[in-house]
C-alpha positions as CSV (number, residue, x, y, z in Angstrom):
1,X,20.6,54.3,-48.5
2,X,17.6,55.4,-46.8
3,X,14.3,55.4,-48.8
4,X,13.5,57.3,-51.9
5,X,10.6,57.5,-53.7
6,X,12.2,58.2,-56.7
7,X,16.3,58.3,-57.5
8,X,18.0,60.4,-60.4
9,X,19.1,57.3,-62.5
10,X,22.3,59.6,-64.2
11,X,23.4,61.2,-60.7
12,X,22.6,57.5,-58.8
13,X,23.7,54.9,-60.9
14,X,21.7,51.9,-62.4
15,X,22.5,49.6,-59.1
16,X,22.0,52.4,-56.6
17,X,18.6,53.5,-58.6
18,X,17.1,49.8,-58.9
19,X,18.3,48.4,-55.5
20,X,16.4,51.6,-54.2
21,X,13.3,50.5,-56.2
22,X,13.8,46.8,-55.1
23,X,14.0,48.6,-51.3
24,X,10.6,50.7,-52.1
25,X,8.5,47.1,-52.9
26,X,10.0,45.7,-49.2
27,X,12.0,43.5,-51.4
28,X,15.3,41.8,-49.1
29,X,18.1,43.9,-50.1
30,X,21.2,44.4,-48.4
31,X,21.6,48.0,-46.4
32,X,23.7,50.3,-48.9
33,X,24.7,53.9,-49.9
34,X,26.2,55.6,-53.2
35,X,28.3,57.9,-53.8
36,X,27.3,59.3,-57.2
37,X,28.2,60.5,-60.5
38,X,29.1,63.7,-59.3
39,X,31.5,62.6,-56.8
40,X,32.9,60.6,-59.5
41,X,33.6,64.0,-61.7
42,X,34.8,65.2,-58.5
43,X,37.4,62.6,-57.9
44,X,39.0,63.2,-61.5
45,X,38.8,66.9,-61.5
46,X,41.4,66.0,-58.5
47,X,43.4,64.0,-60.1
48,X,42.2,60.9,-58.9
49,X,42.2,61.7,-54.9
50,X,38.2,61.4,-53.0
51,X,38.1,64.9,-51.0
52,X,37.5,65.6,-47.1
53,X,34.4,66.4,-47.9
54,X,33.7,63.1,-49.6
55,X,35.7,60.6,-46.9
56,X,33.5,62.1,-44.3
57,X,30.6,61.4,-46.0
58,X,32.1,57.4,-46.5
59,X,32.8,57.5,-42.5
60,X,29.3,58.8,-41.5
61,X,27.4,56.6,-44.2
62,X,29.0,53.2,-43.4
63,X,28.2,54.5,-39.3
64,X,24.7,54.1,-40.2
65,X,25.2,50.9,-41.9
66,X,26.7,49.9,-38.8
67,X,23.2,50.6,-36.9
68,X,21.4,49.4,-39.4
69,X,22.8,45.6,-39.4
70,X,24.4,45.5,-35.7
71,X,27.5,44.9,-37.2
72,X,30.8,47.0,-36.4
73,X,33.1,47.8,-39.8
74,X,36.4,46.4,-38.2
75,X,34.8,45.0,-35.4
76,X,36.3,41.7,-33.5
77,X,32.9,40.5,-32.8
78,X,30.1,40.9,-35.3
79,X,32.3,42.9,-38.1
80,X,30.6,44.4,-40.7
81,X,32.0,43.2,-44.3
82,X,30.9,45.4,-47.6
83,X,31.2,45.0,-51.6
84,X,31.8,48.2,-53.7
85,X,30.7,48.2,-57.1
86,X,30.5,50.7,-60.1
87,X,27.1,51.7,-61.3
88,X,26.8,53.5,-64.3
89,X,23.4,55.3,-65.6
90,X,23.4,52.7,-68.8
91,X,24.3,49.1,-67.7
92,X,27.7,48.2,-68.9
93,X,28.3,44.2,-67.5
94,X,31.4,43.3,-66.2
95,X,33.7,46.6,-68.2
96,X,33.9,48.5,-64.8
97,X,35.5,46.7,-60.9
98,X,34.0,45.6,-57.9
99,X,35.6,44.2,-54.6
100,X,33.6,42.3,-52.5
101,X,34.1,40.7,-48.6
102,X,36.2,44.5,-47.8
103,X,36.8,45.2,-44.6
104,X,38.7,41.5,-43.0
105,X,41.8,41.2,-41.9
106,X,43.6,38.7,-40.2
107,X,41.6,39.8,-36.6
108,X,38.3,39.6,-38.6
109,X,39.0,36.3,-40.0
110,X,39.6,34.8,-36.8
111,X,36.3,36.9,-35.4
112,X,34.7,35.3,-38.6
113,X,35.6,31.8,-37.3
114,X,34.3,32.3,-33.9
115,X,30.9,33.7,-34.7
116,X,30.0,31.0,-37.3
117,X,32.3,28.1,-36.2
118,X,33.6,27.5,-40.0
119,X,37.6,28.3,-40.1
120,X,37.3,27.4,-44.1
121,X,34.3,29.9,-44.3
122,X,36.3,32.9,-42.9
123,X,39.6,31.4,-44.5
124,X,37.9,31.3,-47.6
125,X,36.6,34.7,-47.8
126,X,39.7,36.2,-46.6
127,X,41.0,34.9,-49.4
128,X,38.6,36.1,-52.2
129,X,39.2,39.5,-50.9
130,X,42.9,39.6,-50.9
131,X,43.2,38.4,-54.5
132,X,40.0,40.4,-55.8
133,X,41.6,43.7,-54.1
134,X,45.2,43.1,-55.4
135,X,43.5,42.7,-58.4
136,X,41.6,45.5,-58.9
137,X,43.4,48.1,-56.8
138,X,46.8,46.8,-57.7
139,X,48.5,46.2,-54.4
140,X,48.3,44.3,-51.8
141,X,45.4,44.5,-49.3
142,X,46.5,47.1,-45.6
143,X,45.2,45.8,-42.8
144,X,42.9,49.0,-42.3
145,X,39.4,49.0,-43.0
146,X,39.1,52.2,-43.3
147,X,42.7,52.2,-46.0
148,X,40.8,49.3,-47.6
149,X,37.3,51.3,-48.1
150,X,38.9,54.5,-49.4
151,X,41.4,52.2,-51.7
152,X,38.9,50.5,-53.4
153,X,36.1,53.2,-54.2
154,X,39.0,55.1,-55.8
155,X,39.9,51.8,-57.5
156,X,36.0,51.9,-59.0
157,X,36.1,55.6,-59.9
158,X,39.4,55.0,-62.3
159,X,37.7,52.0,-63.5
160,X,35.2,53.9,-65.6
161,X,38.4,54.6,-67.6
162,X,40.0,51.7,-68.1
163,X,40.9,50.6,-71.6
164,X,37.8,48.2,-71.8
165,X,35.2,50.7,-70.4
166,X,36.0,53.3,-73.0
167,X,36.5,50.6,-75.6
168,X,32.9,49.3,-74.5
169,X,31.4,52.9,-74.5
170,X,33.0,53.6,-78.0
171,X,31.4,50.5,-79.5
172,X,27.9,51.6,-78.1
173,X,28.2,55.0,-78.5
174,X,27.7,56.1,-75.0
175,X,29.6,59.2,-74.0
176,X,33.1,58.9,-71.4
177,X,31.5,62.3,-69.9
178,X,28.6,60.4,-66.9
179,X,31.2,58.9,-64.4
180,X,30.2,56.0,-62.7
181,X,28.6,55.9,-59.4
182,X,29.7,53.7,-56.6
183,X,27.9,51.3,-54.3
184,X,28.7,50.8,-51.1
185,X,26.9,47.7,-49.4
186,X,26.4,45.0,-46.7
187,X,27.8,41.7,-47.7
188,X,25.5,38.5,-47.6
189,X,27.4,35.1,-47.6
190,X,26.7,32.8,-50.5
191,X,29.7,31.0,-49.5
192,X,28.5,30.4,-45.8
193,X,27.2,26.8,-45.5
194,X,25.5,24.6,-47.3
195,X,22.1,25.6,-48.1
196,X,24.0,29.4,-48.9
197,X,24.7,30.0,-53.0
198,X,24.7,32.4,-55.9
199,X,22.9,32.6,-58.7
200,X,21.2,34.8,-61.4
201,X,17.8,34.9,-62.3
202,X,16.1,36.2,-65.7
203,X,12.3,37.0,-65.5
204,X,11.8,35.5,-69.3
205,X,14.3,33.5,-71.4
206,X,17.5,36.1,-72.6
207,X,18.4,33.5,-75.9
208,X,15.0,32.4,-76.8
209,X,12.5,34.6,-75.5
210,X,10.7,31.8,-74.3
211,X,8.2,33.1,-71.2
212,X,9.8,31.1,-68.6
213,X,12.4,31.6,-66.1
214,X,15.6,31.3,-66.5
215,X,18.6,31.5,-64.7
216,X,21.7,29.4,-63.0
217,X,22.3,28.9,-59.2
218,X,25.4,28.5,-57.4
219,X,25.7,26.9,-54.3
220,X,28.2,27.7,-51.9
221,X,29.6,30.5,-54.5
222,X,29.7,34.3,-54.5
223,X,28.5,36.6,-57.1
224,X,31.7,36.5,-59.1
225,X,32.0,32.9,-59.1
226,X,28.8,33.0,-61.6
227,X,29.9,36.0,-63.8
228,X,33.0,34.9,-64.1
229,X,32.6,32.0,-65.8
230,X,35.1,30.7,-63.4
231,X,32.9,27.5,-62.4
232,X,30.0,25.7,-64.3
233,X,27.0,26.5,-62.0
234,X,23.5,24.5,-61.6
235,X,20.3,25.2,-63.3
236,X,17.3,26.9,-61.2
237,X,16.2,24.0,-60.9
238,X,18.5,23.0,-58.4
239,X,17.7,25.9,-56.6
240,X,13.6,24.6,-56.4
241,X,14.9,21.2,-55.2
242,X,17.5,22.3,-52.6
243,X,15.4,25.1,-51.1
244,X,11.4,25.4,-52.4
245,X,11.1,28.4,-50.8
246,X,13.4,30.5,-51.7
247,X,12.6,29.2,-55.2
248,X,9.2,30.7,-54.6
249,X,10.3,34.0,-53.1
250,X,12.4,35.0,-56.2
251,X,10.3,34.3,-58.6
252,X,7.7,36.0,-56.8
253,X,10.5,39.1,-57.1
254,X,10.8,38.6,-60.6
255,X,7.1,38.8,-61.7
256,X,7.1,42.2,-59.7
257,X,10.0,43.8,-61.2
258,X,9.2,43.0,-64.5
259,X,5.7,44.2,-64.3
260,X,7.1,47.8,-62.8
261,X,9.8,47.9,-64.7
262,X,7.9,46.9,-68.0
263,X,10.9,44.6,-69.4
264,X,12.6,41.6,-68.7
265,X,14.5,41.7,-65.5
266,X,17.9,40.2,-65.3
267,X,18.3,39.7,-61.0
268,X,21.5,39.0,-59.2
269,X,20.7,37.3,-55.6
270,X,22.5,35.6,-53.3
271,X,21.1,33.5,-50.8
272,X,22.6,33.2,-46.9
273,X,21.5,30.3,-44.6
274,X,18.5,30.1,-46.6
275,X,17.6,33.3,-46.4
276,X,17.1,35.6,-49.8
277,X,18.7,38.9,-50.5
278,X,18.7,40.8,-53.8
279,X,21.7,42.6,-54.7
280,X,20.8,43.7,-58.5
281,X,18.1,43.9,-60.9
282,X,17.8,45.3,-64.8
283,X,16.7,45.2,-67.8
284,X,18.1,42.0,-69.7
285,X,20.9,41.8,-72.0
286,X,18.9,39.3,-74.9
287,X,20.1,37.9,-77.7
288,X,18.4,39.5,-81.0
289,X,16.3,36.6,-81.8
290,X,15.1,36.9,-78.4
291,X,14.6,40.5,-78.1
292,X,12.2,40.2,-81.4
293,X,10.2,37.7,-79.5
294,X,9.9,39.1,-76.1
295,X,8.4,42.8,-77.8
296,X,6.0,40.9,-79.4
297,X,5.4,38.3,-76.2
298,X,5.4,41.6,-73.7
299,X,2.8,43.4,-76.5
300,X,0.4,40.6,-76.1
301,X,0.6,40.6,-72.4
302,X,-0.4,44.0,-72.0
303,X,3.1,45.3,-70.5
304,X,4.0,47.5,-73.8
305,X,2.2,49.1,-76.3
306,X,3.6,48.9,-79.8
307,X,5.7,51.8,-79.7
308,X,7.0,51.1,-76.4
309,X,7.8,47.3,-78.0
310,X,9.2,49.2,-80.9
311,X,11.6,51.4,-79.2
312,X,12.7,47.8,-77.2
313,X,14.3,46.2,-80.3
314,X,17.4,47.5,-82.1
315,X,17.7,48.0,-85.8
316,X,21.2,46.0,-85.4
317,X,18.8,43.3,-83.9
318,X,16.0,43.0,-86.6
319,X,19.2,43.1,-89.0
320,X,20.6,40.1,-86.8
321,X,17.4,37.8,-86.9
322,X,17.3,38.5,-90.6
323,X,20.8,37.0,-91.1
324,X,20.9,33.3,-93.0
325,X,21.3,30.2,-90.7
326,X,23.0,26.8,-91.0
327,X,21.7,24.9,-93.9
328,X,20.6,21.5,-92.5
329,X,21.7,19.9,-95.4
330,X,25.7,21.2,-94.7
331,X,25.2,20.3,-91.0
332,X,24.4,16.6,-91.5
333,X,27.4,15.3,-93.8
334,X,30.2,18.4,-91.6
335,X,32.2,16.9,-88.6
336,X,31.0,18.2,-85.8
337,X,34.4,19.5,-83.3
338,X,33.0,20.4,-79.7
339,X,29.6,21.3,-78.4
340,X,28.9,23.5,-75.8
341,X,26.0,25.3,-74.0
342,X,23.7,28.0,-76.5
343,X,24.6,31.2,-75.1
344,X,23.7,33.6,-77.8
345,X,22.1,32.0,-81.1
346,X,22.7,33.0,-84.6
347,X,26.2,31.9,-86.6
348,X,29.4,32.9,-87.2
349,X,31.9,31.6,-89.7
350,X,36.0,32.5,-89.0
351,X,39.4,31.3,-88.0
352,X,39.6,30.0,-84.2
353,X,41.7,32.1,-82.4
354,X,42.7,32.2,-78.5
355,X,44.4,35.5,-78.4
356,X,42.5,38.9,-78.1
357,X,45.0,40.6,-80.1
358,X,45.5,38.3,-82.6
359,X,41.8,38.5,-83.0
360,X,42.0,42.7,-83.5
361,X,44.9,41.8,-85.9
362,X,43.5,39.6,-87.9
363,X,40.3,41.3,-88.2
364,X,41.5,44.5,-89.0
365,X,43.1,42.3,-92.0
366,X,39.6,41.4,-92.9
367,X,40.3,37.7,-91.4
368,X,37.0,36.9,-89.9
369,X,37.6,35.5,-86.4
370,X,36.1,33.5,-84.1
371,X,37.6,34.4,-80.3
372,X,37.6,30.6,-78.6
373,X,39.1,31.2,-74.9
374,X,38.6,28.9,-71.3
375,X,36.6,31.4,-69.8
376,X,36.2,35.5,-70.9
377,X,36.5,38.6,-68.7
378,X,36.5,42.3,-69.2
379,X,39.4,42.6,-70.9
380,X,38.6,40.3,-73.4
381,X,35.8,42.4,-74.9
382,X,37.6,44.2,-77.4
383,X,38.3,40.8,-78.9
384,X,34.8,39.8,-78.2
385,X,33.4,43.1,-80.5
386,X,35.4,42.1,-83.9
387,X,34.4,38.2,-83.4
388,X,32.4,36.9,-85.3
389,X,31.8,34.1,-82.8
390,X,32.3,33.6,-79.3
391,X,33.4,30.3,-77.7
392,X,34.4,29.0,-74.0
393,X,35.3,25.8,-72.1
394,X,34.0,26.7,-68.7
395,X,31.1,29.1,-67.5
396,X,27.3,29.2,-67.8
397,X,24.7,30.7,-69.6
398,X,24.7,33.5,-67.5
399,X,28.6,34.0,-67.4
400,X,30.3,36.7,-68.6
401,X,30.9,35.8,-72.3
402,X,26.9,35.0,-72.3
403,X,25.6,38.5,-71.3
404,X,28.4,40.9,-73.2
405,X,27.9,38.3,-76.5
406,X,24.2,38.6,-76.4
407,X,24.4,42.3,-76.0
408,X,26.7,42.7,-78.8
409,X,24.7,40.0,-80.8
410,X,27.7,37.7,-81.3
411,X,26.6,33.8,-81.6
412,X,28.0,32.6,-78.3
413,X,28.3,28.5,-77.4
414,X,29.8,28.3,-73.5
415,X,30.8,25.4,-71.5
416,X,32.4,23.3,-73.7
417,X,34.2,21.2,-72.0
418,X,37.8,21.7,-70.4
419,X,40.8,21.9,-72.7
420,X,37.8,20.8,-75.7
421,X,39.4,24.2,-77.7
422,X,43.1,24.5,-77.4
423,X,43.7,22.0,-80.4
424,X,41.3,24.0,-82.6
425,X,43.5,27.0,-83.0
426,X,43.8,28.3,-86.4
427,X,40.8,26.0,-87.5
428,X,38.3,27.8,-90.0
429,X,34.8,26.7,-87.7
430,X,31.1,27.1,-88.6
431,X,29.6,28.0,-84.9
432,X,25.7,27.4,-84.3
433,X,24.8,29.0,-81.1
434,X,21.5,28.5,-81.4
435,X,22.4,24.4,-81.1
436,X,25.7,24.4,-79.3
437,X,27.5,23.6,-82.3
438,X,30.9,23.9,-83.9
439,X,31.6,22.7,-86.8
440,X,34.8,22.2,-89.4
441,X,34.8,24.5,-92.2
442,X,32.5,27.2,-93.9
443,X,29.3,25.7,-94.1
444,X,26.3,26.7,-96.7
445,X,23.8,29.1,-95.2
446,X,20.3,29.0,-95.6
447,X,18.4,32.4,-96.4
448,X,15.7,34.1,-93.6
449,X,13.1,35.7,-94.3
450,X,9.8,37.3,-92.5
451,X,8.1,34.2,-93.3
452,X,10.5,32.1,-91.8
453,X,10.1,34.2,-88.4
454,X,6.6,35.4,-87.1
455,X,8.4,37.8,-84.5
456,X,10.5,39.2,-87.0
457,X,7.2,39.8,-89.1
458,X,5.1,41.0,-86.6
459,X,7.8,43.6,-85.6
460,X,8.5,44.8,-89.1
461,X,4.8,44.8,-89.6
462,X,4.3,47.5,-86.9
463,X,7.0,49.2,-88.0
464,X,5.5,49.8,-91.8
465,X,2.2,50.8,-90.2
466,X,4.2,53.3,-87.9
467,X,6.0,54.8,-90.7
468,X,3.7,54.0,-94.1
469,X,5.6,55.4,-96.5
470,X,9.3,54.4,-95.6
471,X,10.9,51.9,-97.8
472,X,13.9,49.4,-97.3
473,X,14.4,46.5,-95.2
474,X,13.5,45.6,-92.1
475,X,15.6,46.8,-90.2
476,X,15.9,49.7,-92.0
477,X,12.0,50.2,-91.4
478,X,12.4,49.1,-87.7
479,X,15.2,52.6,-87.7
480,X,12.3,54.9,-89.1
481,X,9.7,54.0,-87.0
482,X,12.2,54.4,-84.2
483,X,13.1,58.1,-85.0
484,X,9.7,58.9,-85.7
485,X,8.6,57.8,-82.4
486,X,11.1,59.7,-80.6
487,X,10.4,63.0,-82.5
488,X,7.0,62.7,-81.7
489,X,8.1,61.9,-77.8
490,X,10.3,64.8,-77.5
491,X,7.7,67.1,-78.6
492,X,5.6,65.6,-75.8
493,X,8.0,66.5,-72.8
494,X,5.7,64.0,-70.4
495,X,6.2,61.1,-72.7
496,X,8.2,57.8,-71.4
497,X,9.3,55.1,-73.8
498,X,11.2,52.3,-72.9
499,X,14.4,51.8,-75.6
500,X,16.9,49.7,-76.1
């Protein structure tokens, strides 16, 4: 990807568009090129094959890539190893593949080994790929580069219609016509040595709204070791002790794409012998009690103006906040089953189950639910959607269960504890995720109100003096202020507003 001024987010992806912006600032990012949305209609139009046209394009761009790092794709020396990720225009986390470390074979391995003198290192990623790419693609890995490269983006293309993309896009009423981009890059080694990690930064608190930092660090781990929620990783903090400054560098990053993107930025890095790279960064999945407070926390610092920090909360969000909350009284005399890590506050009353489609069952039953499973991952969304609670064993804050369940405003408690939920099957649970919490049985709930929350109050108060004379609740307010704000942008062609 050369440099752009300015991408076309829809044709680009939202990767491909921010890690050109990230390139822009001189930010570290990894060399990389898309193919785009179009090629994407392409490739289905042709019943799922990538044209001449398009393979000659794949050759030419990863040549350049090749001249770019000093690194041969294939090579026996320096080989050149790349990830290939979906991007979609609208961020949809974890629903479509990737396939990192592509391009090693058994000769690359062994050229691996030589150049950095760590047989586990090049064992080790070996490894990842082969399981990632029989994974995704659905057979085993050929020992061809080349086979490999053109396997996989085809792999990412048919992703965008997998079961749990369209079930995802039919839940958020985004359309199956875009296509997905794909993302071609240089890999950088979190799994290297020892002062080489993983991790994912937010520029502001995604559950509280709190103006901090906030984020987890891997060490030692690739990108998909965090989302996964395959391993319990380290708080930034750990990150500021083992290497200062790097520490420094990113949040450095952070402050700078949140002021040019005008939101809070939710950054995927990966650091390699102590060196930085940035690989993603967007605006954050929050949860709604934290979306309420960052409009009004961004308002006050200048970054939005109110209808800007309008069209950044949801109606489902205000509706969320305004939602009754664990009386303390019914908390202090219920036993108290597992605690966990707050991933997504608010809470959620139903039956544990472990099974995704027990949990659509049962739900479409009118059973409320509440999906408790050791770790979640894309296919488990359509069971995360009719939940009305969230729980896992393993995995962080910044795990997969975390983001989609703050997005979808599920109360979410991670990390609690391995083989903590197996015995709680069938169990009617109160979950807190604002505390951690689960409790046994339905507890008493406690009403909210706009007193009870100045964000919620402040929001709803801009939205009454936006739209005077509509009437209802909140949220329903929040909705009218909203449309009138985009009526008045779309007869203003210039406009920009920033929703959500």
């Amino acid at each position: 990807m050369g440099e752009h001024e300015d991408l076309d987010r829809e044709l680009v992806g939202g990767k491909a568009h921010s890690l050109n912006r990230m390139h822009t600032f001189g930010l570290p990012v990894p060399p990389a090129f898309v193919l785009t949305t179009e090629v994407c209609r392409r490739f289905y139009a042709a019943d799922g094959e990538l044209d001449a046209e398009t393979t000659a394009m794949v050759r030419d761009a990863v040549r350049s890539m090749e001249e770019r790092t000093g690194r041969r794709f294939g090579g026996t020396e320096r080989p050149l190893l790349v990830s290939v990720r979906s991007g979609a225009a609208r961020s949809m986390p974890g629903m479509m593949d990737t396939v990192l470390n592509l391009g090693v074979n058994a000769e690359v391995e062994r050229a691996l080994c030589a150049l950095t003198g760590d047989a586990d290192y090049a064992a080790d990623t070996h490894r990842r790929f082969g399981e990632q790419f029989e994974r995704v693609v659905g057979t085993g890995a050929p020992t061809d580069p080349w086979e490999q490269l053109i396997a996989a983006i085809g792999a990412v293309f048919r992703s965008w219609m997998s079961p749990r993309a369209v079930t995802y896009r039919k839940h958020h009423g985004i359309s199956d016509d875009g296509g997905t981009s794909v993302t071609v890059q240089a890999m950088v080694f979190g799994n290297l040595d020892e002062t080489s990690g993983t991790g994912v930064l937010f520029s502001r608190n995604p559950l509280t709204g709190e103006p901090v930092p906030y984020g987890e660090w891997l060490p030692r781990g690739q990108g998909e070791d965090v989302v996964s929620g395959r391993y319990d990783p380290l708080p930034l903090a750990a990150l500021a002790e083992q290497l200062p400054d790097v520490h420094r560098a990113l949040l450095d990053a952070a402050v700078r794409l949140e002021a040019t993107g005008k939101d809070v930025q939710d950054i995927e890095f990966t650091v390699e012998s102590g060196s930085l790279w940035l690989l993603q960064s967007r605006a954050a999945k929050r949860s709604p009690d934290a979306a309420l407070r960052l409009a009004v926390a961004l308002h006050a610092d200048g970054v939005l103006t109110t209808d800007e920090a309008l069209c950044t909360v949801t109606p489902e969000q205000v509706k969320a906040v305004g939602k009754p909350r664990v009386s303390p009284e019914a908390k202090a005399s219920a036993p108290l089953l597992v605690r966990g890590e707050p991933a997504c506050p608010g809470v959620g009353v139903g039956r544990v189950v472990h099974d995704v489609e027990e949990a659509e069952d049962l739900a479409d039953s009118g059973v409320d639910v509440v999906l408790a499973r050791p770790t979640t991952d894309p296919d488990d969304v359509s069971g995360m959607i009719v939940s009305s609670a969230v729980l896992t064993e393993i995995g962080g804050s910044t795990s997969h269960a975390a983001v989609v369940s703050r997005e979808l405003g599920v109360p979410c408690v991670v990390g609690c504890g391995s083989g903590t939920l197996k015995d709680l099957a069938g169990r009617e649970v109160t979950v807190d995720g604002s505390t951690g919490e689960v409790f046994e049985g339905a507890l008493a709930l406690a009403p909210c109100s706009e007193s009870d929350n100045p964000a919620l109050a402040t929001v709803a108060g801009w939205a009454r003096a936006r739209v005077p004379h509509a009437q209802g609740t909140p949220a329903e307010i929040v909705a009218a202020a909203r449309q009138a704000i985009a009526e008045e942008a779309a007869a203003q062609p210039d406009a920009v507003l920033l929703t959500s």
